[in-house]
N, C-alpha and C positions, 0 to 999 in steps of 0.2 A: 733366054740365054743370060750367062751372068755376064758382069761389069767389068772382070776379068775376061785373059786368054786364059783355058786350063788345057795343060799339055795331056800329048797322048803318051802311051806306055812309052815310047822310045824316050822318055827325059830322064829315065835314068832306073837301075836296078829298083830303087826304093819302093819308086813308083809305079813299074811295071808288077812288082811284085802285090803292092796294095792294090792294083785295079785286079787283078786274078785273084785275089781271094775275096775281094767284093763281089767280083763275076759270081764264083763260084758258091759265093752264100745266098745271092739275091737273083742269080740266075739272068742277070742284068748288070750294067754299071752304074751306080744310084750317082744323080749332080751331085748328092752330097760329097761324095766318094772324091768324083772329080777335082772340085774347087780345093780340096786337101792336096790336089797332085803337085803342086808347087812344091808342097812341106809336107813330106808323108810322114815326116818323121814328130811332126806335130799330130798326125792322127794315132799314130801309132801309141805317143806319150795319153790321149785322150781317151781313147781304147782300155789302157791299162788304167785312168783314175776312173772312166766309171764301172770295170770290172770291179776294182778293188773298194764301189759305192754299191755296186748291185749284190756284191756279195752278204751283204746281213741283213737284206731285204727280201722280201716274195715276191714274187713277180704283181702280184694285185696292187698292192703299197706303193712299191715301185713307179707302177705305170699310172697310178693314179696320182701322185704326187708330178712325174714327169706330164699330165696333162692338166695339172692345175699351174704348171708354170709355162707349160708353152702358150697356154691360154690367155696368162696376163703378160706375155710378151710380141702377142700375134704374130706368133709363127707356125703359118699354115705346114711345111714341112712338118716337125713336129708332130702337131696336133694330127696329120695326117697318119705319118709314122706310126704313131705310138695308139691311137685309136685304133688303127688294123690289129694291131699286139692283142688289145681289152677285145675288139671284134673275131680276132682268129681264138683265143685263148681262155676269156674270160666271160664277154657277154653278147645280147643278142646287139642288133645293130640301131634297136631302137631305144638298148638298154646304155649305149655307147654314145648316142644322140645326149640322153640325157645327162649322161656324167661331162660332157663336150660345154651342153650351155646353160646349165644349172644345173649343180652337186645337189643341191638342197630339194629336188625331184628324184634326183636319181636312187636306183635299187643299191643304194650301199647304204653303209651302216652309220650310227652317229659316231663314233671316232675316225672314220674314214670323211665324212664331213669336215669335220675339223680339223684331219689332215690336211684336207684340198685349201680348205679356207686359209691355213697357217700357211702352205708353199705360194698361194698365191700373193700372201704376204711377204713375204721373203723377200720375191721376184718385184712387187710393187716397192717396197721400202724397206730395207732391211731395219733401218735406224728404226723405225716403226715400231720393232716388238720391242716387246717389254716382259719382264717378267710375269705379270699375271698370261700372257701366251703363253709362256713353257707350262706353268700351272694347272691350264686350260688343257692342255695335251697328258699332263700325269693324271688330268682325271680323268683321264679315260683309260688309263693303265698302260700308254707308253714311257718306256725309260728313258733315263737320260742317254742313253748309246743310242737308244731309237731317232732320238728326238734330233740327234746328231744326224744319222743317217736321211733324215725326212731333207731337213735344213741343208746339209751336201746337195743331196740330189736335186733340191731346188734350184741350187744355189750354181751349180754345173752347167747348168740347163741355158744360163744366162748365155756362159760361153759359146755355146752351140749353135744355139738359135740364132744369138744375135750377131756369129762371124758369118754365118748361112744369108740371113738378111741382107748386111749391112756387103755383102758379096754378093747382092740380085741371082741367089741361085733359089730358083723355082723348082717345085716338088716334084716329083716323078713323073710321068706320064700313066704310067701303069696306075695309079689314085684316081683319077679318070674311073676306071670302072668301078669305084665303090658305086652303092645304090646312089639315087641325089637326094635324099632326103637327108641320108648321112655325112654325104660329101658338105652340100653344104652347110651342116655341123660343124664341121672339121676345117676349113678355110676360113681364115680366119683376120690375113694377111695377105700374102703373095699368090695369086694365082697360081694352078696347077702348068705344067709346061706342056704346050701344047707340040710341042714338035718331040719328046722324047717318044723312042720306040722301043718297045716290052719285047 
């Protein structure tokens, strides 16, 4: 349970309207969803900046930079989240392990390496990079737009996770049935919720 009260649909149009179309995408109502129900109009503003971050990215990049910052932030949400993405979408589950707890194992490639390594930097110390980092990313032949898009996305990530945390809201319950070899890849942080129902 979080550290909050989170209202149900009657607090108001905003909110009633965000919990139905979470229903209706997730086929569930995700905590994450809920702890938003205070201020939907906060999710809805978050909605639109990482549409307008996912938008010049691939989904691979994307989710792979998104799990090198939830990683250095342990946030089991997250990494739960966005692991199922690379597991429904991308890779096998053993191949999702490894991208989870070492890149430098995993079946991706060396500039995708060095993606994960630069967002985990981001996330750990922004002041940290330096220019031989960006340097480091144009040899591999991402651009400066790219390099923007990696850097956002990490940088987003912060927000997310750490209002989800720092708000004791636990990941789904439905994460529960990943394999356990992969689940416990992927938790990182806060336990899964043992009382949500799918």
């Amino acid at each position: 349970m979080p550290f909050i009260d989170t209202p149900d649909a009657s607090a108001g149009e905003q909110t009633a309207a965000m919990y139905a179309r979470a229903e209706a995408g997730y086929g569930y109502l995700p905590n994450m969803v809920k702890a938003f129900g205070l201020r939907p109009e906060v999710m809805a503003n978050w909605d639109a900046l990482l549409a307008g971050i996912k938008a010049n990215m691939d989904l691979r990049r994307y989710e792979l930079v998104t799990m090198a910052a939830a990683r250095e932030l342990k946030s089991s949400y997250c990494m739960l989240a966005h692991g199922s993405v690379l597991l429904r979408d991308i890779f096998t589950a053993d191949e999702v392990r490894h991208v989870a707890e070492n890149p430098d194992e995993a079946p991706i490639d060396e500039a995708e390496r060095a993606i994960m390594r630069f967002a985990a930097k981001v996330v750990r110390d922004a002041t940290a990079i330096e220019k031989p980092d960006i340097d480091a990313l144009k040899r591999h032949g991402l651009s400066d737009a790219e390099i923007f898009d990696i850097v956002t996305a990490a940088a987003v990530r912060c927000f997310f996770s750490k209002t989800l945390d720092a708000l004791g809201v636990q990941p789904d319950g439905i994460y529960d049935k990943l394999e356990p070899g992969l689940k416990a890849s992927l938790v990182v942080g806060r336990a899964i919720d043992g009382t949500t129902s799918d």
